[in-house]
BABAZA-947883 format. One line per 4 residues: number of its first residue (from 1); their letters; for each residue x, y, z of N, C-alpha, C. Coordinates in Angstrom, 1 decimal, padded with zeros to 4 digits. Example, Ala and Ser with C-alpha at 12.3 -4.5 7.8 and 13.67 -1.06 7.14 Angstrom:
1) AS) 013.2,-005.7,007.8,012.3,-004.5,007.8,013.2,-003.3,007.8 ~ 012.8,-002.2,007.1,013.7,-001.1,007.1,012.9,000.0,007.9 $
//
This chain:
1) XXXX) -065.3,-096.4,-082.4,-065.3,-097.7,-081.6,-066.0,-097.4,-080.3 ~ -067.0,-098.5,-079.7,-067.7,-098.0,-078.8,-066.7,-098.4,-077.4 ~ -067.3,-097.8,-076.5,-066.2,-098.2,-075.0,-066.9,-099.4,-074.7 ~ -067.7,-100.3,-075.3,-067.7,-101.0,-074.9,-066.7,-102.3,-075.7 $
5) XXXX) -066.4,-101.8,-076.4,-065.1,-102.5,-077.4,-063.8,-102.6,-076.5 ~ -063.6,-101.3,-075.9,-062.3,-100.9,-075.6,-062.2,-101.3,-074.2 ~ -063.6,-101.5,-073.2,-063.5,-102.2,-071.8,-063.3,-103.7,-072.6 ~ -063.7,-104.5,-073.1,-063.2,-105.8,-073.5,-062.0,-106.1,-073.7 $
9) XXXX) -061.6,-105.0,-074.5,-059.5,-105.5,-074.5,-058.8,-104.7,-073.5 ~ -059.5,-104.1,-072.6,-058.6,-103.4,-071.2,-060.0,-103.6,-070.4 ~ -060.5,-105.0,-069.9,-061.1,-105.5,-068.8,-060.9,-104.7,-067.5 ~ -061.6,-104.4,-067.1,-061.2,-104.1,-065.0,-060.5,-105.3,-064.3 $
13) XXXX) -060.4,-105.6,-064.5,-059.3,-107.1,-064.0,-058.2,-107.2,-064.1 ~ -057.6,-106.0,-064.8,-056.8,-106.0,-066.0,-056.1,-107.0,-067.1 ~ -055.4,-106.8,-067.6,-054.9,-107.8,-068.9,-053.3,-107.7,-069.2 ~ -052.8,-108.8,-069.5,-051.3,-108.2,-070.1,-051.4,-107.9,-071.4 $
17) XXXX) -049.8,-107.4,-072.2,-049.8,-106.9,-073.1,-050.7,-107.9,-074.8 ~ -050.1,-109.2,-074.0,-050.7,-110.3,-075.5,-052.1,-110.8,-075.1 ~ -052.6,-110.5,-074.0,-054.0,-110.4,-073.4,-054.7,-109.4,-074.4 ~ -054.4,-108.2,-074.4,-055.1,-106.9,-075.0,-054.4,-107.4,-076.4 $
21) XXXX) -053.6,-108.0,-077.0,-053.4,-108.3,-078.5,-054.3,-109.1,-079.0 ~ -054.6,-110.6,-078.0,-055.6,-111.2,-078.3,-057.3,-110.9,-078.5 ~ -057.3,-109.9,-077.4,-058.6,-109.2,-077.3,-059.0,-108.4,-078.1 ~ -058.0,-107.6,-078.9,-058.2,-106.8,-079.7,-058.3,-107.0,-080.8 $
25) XXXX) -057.8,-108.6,-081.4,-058.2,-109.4,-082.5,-059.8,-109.7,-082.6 ~ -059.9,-110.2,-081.3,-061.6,-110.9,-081.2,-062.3,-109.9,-082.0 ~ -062.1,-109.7,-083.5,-063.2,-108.9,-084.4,-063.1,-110.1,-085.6 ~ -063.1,-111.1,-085.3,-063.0,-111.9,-086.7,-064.4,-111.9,-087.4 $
29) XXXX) -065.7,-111.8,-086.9,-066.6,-111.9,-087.5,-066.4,-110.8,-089.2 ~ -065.2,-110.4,-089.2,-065.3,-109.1,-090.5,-064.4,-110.0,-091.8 ~ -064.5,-111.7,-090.8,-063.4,-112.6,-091.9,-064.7,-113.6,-092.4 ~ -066.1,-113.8,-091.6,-066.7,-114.6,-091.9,-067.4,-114.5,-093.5 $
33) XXXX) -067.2,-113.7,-094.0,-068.0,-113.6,-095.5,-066.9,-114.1,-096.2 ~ -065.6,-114.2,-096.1,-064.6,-114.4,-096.8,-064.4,-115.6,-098.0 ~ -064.8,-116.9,-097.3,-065.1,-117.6,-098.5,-066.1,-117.4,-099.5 ~ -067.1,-117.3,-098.9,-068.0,-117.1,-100.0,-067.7,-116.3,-100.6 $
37) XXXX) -067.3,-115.0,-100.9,-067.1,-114.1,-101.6,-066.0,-114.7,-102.2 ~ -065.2,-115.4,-102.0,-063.6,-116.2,-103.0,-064.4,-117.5,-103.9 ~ -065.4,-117.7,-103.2,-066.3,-118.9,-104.3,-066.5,-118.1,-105.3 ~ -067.4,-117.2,-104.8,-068.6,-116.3,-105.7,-067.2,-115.7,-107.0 $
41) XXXX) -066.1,-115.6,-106.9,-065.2,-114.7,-107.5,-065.1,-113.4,-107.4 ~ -065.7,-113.1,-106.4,-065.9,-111.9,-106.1,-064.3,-111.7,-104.8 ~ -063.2,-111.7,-105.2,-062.1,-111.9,-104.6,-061.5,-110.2,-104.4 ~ -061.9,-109.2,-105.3,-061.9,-107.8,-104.5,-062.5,-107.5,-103.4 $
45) XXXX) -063.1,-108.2,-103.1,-064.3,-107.8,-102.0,-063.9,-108.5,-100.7 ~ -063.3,-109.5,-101.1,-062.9,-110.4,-100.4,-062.1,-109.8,-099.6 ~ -061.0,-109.3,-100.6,-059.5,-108.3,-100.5,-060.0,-107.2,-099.2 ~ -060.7,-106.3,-099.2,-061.3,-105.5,-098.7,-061.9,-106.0,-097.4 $
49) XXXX) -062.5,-107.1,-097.4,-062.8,-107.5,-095.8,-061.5,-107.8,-095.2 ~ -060.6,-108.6,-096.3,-059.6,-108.8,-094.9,-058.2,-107.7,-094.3 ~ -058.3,-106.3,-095.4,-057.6,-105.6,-095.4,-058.2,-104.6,-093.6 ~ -060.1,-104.8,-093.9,-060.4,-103.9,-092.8,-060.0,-104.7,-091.6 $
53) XXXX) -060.3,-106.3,-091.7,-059.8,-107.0,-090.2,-058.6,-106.4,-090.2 ~ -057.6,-106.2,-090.5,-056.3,-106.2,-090.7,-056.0,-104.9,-089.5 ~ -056.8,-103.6,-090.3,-056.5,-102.7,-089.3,-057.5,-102.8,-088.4 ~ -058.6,-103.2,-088.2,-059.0,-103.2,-086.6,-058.8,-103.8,-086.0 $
57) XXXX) -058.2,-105.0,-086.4,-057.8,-105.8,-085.2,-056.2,-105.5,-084.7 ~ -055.6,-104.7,-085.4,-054.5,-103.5,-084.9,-054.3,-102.7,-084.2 ~ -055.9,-102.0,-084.0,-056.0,-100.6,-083.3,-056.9,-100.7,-082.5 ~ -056.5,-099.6,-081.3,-057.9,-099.2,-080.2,-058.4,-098.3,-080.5 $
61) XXXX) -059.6,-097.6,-080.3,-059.9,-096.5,-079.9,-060.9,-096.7,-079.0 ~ -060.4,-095.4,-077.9,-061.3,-094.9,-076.5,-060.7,-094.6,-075.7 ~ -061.0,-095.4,-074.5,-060.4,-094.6,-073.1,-059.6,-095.3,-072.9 ~ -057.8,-095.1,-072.4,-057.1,-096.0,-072.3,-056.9,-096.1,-070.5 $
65) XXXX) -057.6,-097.1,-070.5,-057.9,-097.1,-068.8,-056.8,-097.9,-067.7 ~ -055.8,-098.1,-068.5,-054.6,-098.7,-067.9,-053.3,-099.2,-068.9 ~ -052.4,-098.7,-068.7,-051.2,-099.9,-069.5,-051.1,-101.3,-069.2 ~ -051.1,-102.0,-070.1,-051.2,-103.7,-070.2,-050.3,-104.1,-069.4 $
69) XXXX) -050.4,-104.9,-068.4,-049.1,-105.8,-068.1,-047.8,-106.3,-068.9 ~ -046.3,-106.2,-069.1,-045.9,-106.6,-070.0,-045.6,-108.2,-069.2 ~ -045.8,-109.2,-070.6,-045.3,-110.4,-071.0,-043.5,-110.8,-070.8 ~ -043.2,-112.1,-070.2,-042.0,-112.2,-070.7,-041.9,-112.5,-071.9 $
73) XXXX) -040.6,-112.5,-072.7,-040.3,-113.0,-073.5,-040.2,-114.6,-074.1 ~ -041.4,-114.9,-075.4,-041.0,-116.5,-075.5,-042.8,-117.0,-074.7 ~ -043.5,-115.8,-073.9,-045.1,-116.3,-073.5,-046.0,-115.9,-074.8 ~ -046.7,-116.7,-074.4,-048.0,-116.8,-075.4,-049.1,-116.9,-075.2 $
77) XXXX) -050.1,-116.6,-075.4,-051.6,-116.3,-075.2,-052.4,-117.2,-076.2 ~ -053.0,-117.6,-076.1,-054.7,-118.3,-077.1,-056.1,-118.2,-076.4 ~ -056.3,-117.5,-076.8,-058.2,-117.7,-076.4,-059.2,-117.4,-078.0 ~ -060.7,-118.2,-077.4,-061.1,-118.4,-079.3,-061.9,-116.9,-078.8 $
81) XXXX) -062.5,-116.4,-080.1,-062.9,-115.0,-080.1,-064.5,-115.6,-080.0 ~ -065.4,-114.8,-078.7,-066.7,-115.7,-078.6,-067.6,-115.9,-079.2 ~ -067.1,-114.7,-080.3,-068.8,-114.9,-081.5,-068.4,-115.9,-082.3 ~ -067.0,-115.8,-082.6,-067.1,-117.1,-083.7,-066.5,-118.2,-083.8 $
85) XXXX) -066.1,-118.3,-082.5,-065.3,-119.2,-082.1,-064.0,-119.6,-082.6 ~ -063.1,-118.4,-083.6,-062.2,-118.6,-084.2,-060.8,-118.8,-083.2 ~ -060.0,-119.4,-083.1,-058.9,-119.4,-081.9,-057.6,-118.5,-082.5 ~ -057.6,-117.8,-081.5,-056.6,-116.5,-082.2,-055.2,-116.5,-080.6 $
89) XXXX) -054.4,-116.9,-081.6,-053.0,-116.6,-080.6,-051.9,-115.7,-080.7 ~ -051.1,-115.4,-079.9,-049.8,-114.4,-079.6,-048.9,-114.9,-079.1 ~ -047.6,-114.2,-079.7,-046.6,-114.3,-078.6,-045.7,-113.4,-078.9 ~ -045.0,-113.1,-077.8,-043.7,-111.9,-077.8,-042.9,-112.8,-077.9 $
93) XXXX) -042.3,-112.2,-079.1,-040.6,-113.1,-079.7,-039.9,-112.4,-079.0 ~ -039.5,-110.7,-078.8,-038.5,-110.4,-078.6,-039.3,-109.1,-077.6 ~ -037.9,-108.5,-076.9,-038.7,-107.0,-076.2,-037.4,-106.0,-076.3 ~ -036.4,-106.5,-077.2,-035.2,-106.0,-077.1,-034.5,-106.2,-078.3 $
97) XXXX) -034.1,-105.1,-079.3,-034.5,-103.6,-078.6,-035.8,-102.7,-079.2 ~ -036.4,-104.0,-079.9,-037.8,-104.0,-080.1,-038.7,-104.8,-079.5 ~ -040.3,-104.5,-079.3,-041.1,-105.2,-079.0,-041.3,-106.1,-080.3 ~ -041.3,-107.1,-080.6,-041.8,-108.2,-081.7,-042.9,-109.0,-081.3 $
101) XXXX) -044.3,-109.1,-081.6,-045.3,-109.8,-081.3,-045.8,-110.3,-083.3 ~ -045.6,-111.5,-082.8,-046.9,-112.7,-083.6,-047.9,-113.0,-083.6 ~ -048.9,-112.9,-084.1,-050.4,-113.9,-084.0,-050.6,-114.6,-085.3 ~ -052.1,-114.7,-084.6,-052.3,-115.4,-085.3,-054.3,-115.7,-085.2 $
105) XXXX) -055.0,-116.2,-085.9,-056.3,-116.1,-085.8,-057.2,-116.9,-087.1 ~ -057.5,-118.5,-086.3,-058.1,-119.6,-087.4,-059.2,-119.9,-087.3 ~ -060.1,-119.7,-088.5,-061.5,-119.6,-088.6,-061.7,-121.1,-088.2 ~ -063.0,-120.7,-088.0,-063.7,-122.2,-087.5,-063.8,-123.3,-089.2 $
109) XXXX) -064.0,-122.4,-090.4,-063.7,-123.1,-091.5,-062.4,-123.3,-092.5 ~ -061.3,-122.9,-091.4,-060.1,-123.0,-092.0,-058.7,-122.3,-092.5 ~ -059.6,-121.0,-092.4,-058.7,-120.0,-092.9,-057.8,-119.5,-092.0 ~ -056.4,-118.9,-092.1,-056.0,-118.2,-091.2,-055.0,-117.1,-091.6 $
113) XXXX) -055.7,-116.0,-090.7,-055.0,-115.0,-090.8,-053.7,-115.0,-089.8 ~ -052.8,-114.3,-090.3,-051.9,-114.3,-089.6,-050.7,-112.8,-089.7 ~ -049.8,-113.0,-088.8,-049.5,-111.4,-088.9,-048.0,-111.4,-087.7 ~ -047.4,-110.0,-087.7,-046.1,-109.8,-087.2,-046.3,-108.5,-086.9 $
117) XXXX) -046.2,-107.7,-085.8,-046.1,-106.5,-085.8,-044.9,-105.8,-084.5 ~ -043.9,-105.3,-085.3,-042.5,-104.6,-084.0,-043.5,-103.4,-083.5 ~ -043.1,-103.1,-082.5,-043.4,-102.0,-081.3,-042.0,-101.3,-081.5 ~ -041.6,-100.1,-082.2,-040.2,-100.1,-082.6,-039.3,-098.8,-081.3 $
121) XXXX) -040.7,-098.5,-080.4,-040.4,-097.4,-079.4,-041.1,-096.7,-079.5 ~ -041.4,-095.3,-078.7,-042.5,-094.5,-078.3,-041.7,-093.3,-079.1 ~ -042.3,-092.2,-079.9,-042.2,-090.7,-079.9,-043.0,-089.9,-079.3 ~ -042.4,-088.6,-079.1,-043.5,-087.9,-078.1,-043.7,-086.7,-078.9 $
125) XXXX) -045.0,-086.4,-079.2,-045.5,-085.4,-080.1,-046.4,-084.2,-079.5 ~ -047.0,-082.6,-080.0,-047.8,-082.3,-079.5,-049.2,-082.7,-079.5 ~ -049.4,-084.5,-079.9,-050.9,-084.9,-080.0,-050.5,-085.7,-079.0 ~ -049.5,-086.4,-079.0,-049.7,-086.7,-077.9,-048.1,-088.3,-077.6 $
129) XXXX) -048.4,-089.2,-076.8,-047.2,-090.5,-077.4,-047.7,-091.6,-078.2 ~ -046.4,-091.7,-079.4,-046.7,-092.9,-080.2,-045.5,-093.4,-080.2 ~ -046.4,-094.6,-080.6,-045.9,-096.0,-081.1,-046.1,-096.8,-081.9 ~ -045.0,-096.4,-083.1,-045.2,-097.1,-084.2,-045.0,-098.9,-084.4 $
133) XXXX) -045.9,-098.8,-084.9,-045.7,-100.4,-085.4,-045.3,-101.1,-087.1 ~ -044.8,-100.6,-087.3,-044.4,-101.7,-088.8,-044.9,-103.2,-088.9 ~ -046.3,-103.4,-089.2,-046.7,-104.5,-089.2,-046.9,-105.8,-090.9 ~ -046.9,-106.8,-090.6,-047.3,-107.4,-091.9,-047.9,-108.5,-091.5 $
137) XXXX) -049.0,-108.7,-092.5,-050.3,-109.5,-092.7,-050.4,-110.5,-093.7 ~ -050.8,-111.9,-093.2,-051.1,-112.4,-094.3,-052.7,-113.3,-094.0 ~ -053.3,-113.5,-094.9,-054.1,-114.6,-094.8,-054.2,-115.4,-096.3 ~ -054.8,-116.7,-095.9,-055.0,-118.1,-096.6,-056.2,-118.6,-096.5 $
141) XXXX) -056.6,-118.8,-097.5,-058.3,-119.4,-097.9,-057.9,-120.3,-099.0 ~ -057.7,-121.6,-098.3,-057.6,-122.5,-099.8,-056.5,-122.4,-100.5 ~ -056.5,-122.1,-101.7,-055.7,-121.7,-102.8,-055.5,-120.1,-102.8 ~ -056.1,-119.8,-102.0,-056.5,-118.1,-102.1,-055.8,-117.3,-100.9 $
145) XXXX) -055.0,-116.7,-101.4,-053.4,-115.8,-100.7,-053.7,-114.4,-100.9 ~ -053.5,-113.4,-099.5,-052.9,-112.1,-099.7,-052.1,-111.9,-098.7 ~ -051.5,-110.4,-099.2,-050.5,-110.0,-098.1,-050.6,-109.0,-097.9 ~ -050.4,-108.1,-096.8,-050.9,-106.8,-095.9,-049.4,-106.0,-095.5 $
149) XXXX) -048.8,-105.0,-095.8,-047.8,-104.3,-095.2,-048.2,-103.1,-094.7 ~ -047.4,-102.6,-093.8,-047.9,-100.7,-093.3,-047.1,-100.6,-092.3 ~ -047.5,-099.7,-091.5,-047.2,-099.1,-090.2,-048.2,-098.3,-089.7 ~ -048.7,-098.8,-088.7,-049.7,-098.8,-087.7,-049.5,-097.6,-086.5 $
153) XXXX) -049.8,-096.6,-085.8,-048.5,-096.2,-084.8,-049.8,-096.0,-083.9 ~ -049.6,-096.6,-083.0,-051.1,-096.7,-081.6,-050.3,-095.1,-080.8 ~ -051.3,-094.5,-080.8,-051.2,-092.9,-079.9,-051.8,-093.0,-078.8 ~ -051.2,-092.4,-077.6,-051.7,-092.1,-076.1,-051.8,-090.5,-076.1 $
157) XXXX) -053.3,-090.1,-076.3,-053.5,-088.5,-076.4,-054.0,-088.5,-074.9 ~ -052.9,-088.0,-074.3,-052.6,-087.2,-072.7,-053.7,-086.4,-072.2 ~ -054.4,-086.4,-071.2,-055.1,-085.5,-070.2,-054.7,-085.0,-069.6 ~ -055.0,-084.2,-068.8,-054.4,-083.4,-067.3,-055.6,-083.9,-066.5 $
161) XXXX) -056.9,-084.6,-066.6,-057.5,-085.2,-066.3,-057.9,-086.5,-065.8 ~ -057.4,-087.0,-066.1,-057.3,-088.5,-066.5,-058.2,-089.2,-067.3 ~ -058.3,-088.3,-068.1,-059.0,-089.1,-068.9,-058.6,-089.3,-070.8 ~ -057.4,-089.9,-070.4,-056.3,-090.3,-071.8,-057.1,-091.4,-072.5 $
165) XXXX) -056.5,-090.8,-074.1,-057.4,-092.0,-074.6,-056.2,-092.6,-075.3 ~ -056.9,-093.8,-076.0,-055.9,-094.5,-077.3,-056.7,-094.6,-078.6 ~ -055.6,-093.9,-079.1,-056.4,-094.1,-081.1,-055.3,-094.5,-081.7 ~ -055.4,-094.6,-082.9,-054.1,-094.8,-084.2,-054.8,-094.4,-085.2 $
169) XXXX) -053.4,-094.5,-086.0,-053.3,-093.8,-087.3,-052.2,-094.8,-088.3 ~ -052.0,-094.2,-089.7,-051.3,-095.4,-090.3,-052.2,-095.3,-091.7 ~ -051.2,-096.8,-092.2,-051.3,-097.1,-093.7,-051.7,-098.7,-093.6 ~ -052.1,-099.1,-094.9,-051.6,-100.4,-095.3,-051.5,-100.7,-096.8 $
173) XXXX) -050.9,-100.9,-097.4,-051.0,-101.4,-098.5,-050.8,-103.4,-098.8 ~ -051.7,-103.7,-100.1,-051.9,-104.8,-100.1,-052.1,-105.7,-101.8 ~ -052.6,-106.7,-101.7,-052.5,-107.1,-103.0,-052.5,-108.6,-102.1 ~ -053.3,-109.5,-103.3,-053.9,-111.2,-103.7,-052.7,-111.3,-104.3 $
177) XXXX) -053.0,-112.9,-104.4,-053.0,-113.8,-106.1,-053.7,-113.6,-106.8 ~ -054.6,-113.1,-107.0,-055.9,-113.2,-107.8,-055.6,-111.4,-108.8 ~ -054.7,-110.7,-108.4,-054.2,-110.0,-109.4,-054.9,-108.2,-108.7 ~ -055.4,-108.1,-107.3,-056.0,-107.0,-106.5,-055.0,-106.5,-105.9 $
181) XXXX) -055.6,-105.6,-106.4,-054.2,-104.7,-105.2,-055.1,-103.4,-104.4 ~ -054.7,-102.8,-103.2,-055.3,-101.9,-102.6,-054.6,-101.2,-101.3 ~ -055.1,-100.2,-101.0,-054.5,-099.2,-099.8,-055.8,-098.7,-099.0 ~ -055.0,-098.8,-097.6,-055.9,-098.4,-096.8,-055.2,-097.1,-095.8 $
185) XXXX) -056.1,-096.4,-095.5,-055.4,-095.3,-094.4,-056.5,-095.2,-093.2 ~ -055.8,-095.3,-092.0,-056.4,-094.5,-091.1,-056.6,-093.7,-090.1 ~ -057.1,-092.9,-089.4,-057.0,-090.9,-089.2,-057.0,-091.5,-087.4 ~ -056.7,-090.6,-086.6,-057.1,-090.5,-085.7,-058.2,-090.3,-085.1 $
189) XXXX) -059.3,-090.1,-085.9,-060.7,-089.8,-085.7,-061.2,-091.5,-086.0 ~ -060.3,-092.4,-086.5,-061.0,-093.7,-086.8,-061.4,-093.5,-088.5 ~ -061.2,-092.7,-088.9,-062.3,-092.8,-089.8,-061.2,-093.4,-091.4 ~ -061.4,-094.6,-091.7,-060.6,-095.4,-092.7,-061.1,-094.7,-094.0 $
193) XXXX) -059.8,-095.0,-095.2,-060.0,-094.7,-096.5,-059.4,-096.0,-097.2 ~ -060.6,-096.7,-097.8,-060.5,-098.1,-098.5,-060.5,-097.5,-100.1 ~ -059.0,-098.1,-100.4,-059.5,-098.4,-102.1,-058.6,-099.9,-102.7 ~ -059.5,-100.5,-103.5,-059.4,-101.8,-104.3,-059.3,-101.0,-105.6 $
197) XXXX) -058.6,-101.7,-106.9,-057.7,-101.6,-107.7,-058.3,-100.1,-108.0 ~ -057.1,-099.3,-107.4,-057.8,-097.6,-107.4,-059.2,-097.3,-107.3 ~ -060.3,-097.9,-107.0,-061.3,-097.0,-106.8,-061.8,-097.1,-105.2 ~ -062.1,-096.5,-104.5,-062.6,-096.0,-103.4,-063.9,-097.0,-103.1 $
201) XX) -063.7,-097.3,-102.2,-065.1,-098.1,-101.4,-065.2,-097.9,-100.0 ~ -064.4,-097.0,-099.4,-065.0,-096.8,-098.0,-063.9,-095.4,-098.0 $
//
């Protein structure tokens, strides 16, 4: 992910926490091939674009140049994402004794993804602090349904420097109506492992 990804969802201006939720959604362009490919029947492929939106619009990577402002409880965010003008929202349900955040994110042609992810608390490791997320995913195209489960866990790898970054790591597993099923993993280095009905595509 370039820093220029990661200054957009941690602006110099700073941002709160459903600020940087929202921000970090703004990747919908990876939903825009979506129908076509559910016309075309080509509904694995389909499966696969929205499994990748799924985990990037979950995770940072780069420099983590400040902690987000926290939200109260019950606030909400909307802003549309600028390339595609999709309108993607948040909100913190709860902060106790979990973080609970909702979105949400609707194409300019209708579809919408949508999603749940707990902040369930921080562990402290020798790579560094996490924070797992047990998240779940859904999106809707028409008649055309899947669903996204995993756990996501966003890492703060510490400097003596200051110069700490944020990555993640995690799973997803998934599956249509359309009878696809698939798993995704990914590393701390970013680097995802995509497979649709068992075979590998990324």
């Amino acid at each position: 992910m370039s820093d220029s990804i990661i200054r957009y969802e941690l602006p110099p201006a700073g941002i709160t926490l459903l600020g940087y939720v929202v921000r970090r959604m703004h990747k919908t362009q990876l939903l825009m091939p979506v129908p076509e490919l559910i016309s075309a029947n080509k509904t694995d492929e389909a499966l696969a674009k929205i499994a990748m939106y799924a985990v990037t619009s979950s995770t940072s990577f780069g420099r983590a140049y400040y902690q987000p402002q926290f939200n109260s409880v019950g606030a909400e965010i909307s802003e549309a994402d600028p390339i595609t003008g999709a309108q993607v929202w948040a909100k913190l349900e709860a902060s106790s004794p979990t973080y609970l955040i909702s979105y949400s994110a609707t194409m300019p042609h209708g579809d919408i993804f949508s999603g749940r992810e707990e902040i369930t608390g921080t562990t402290i490791g020798l790579r560094g602090l996490g924070m797992p997320a047990p998240s779940k995913f859904n999106f809707k195209s028409g008649s055309y349904s899947a669903d996204l489960t995993g756990i996501l866990t966003s890492e703060l790898a510490l400097s003596l420097i200051g110069r700490t970054r944020i990555r993640a790591y995690g799973f997803l597993n998934f599956n249509d109506n359309q009878g696809n099923t698939g798993k995704l993993t990914i590393d701390r280095a970013n680097k995802i492992k995509l497979e649709i009905n068992n075979k590998e595509i990324a």
